[in-house]
Every structure is written in C-alpha cells, then in structure tokens.
C-alpha positions as CSV (number, residue, x, y, z in Angstrom):
1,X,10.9,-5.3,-15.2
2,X,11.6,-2.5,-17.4
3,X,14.7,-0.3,-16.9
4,X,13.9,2.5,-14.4
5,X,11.1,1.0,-13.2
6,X,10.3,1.6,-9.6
7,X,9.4,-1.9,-7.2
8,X,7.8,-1.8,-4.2
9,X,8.9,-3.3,-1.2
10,X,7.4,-6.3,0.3
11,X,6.2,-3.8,3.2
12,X,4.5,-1.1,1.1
13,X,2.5,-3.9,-0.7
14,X,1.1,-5.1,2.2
15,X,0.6,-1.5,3.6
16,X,-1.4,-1.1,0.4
17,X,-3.1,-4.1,0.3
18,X,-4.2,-3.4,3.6
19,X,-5.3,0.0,3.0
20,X,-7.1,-1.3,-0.1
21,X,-9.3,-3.7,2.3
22,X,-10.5,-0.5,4.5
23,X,-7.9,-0.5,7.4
24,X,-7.0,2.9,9.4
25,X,-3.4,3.5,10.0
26,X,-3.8,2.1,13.6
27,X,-5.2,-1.0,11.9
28,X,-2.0,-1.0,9.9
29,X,0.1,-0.3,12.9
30,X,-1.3,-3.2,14.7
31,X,-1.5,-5.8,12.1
32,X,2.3,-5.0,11.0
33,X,4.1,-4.2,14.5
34,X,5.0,-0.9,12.8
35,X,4.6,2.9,14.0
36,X,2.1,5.1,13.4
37,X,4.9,7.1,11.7
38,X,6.4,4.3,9.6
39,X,3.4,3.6,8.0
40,X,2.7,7.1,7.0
41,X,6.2,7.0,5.1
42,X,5.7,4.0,3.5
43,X,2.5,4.5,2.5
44,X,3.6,8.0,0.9
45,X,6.1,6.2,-0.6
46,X,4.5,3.4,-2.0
47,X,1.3,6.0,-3.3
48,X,4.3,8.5,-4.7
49,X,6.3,5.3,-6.8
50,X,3.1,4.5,-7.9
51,X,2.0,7.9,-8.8
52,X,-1.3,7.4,-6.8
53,X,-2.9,10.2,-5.0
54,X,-6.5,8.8,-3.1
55,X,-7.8,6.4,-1.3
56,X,-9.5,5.2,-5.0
57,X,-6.3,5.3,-6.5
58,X,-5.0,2.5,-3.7
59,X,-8.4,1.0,-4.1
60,X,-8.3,0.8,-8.4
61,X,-4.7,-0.3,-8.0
62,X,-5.2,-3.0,-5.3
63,X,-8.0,-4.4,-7.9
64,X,-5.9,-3.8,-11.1
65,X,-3.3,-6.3,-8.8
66,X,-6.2,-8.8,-8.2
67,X,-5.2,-8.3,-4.2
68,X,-9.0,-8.5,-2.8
69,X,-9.9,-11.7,-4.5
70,X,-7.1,-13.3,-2.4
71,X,-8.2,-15.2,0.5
C-alpha cells in the first residue's frame, strides 16, 4: 500500500461487488442485513475513495478486481 492511499472496508467491497453483479439497493439491504440508508453511505463512500462516478465505473472496477469471475 502506498502512503495516502485510501482502503476500503470489507463492507464497501462487498457493497461494490454486489452492485457490480446487478443488485438494487434493496437487494443489497437484504443480502447484507444493512439499511437502505447504510448502503447509500457506503456506497458513496466506497465510489468517492475510488473516485468512481456510474454504475460503469463500479462495473469496470469490479472487473479490473477480477470480482465476477469469482464463484
């Protein structure tokens, strides 16, 4: 890791990964016992470390990762 570097949580990777593979936020909600709400800030704040701004961005990044060839 590089000084300054920003690392996402464990929940924001999943949110993403999630989000990657086509889930709405109450998809999200249900699959992560979080709130609607809590999934809009950590998705914001997972896209805003990331400096991601779409859908497309989430998707590129999520394949850049190699997160849809896992199982």
């Amino acid at each position: 890791m590089q000084p300054g570097e920003l690392v996402l949580t464990l929940s924001e990777i999943v949110i993403l990964k999630l989000i990657a593979r086509g889930c709405s936020n109450q998809e999200l909600a249900n699959q992560t016992d979080m709130s609607l709400k809590s999934i809009d800030l950590c998705k914001a704040r997972a896209m805003n470390k990331l400096a991601l701004n779409s859908h497309g961005d989430v998707l590129r990044y999520a394949l850049n990762q190699g997160w849809l060839a896992e199982g």
